[in-house]
C-alpha positions as CSV (number, residue, x, y, z in Angstrom):
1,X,8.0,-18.7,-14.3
2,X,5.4,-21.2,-12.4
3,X,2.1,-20.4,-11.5
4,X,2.8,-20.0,-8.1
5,X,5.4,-17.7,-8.6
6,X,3.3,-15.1,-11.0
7,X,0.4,-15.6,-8.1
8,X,2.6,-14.6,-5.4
9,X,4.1,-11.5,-7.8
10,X,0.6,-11.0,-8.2
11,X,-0.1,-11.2,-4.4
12,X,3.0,-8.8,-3.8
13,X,2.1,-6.1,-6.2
14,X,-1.7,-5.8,-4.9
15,X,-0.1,-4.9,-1.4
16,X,1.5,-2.6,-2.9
17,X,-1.3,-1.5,-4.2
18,X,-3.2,-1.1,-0.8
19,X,-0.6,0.4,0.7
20,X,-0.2,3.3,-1.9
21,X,-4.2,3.5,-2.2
22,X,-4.2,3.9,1.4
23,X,-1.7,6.4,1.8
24,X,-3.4,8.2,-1.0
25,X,-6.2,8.5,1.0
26,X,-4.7,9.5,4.4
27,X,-2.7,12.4,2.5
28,X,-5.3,13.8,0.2
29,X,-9.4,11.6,0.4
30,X,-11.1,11.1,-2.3
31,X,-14.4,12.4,-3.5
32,X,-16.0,9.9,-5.6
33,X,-15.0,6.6,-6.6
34,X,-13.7,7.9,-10.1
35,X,-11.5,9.6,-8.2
36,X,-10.4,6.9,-6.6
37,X,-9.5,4.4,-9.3
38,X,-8.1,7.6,-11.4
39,X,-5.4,7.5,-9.1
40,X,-5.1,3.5,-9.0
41,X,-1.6,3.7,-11.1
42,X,-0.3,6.4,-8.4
43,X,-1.4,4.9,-5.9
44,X,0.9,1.5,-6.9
45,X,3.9,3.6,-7.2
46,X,3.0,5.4,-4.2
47,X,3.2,1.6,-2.9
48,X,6.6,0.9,-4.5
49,X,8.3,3.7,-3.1
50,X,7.0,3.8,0.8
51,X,7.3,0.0,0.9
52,X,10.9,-0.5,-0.7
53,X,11.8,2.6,0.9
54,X,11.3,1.0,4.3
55,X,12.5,-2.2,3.9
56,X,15.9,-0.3,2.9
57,X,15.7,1.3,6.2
58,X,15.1,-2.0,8.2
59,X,17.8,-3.6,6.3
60,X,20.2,-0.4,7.0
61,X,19.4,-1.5,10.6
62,X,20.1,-4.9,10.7
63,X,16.9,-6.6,10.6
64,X,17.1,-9.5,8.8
65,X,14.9,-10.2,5.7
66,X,12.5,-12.5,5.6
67,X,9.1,-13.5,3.9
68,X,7.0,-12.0,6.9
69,X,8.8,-8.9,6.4
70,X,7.8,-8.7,2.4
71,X,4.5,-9.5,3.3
72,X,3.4,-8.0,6.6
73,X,4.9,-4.7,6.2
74,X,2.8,-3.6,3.1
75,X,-0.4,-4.8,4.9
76,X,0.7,-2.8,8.5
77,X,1.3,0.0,6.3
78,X,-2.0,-0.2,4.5
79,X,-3.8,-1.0,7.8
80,X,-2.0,2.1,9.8
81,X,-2.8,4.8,7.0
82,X,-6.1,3.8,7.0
83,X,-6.9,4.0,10.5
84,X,-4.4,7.0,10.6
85,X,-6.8,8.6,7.6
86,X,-10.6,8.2,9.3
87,X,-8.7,9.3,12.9
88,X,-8.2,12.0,10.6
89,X,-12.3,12.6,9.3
90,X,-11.5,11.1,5.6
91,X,-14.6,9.0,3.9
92,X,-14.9,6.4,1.8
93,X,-15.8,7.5,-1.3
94,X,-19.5,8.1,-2.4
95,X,-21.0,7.6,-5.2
96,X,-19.4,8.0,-8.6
């Protein structure tokens, strides 16, 4: 594998990463900040699933697949929790 290559895996798995981390918050806040990075590794396979789980449904439906898709859904989906999550009255995380 190239550079390039491991940066964009790289790129791809810390969108996951938002994603689940912001879904995380939306469905259950966090505390503190240890809190927070406790539930870093959950919160990437929180990612995995949502994520691949919709792209399945988008391809079920016909749209096609293409590098916007892999990249822009993870960050709408990071982006809509969070706003979904302070509509909702969660905080960022004080303290630690």
């Amino acid at each position: 594998m190239t550079a390039h290559s491991l940066a964009g895996l790289a790129g791809l798995n810390a969108l996951y990463l938002a994603a689940g981390a912001a879904f995380l918050w939306l469905v259950r806040g966090a505390a503190n900040w240890i809190d927070a990075v406790r539930f870093l590794g959950l919160a990437y396979v929180v990612g995995v699933v949502v994520t691949g789980s919709l792209w399945t449904l988008l391809l079920i439906v016909g749209v096609s697949f293409s590098l916007g898709l892999v990249i822009g859904l993870p960050i709408a989906l990071a982006a809509g929790f969070a706003i979904v999550a302070r509509l909702r009255g969660r905080s960022v995380p004080r303290g630690g």
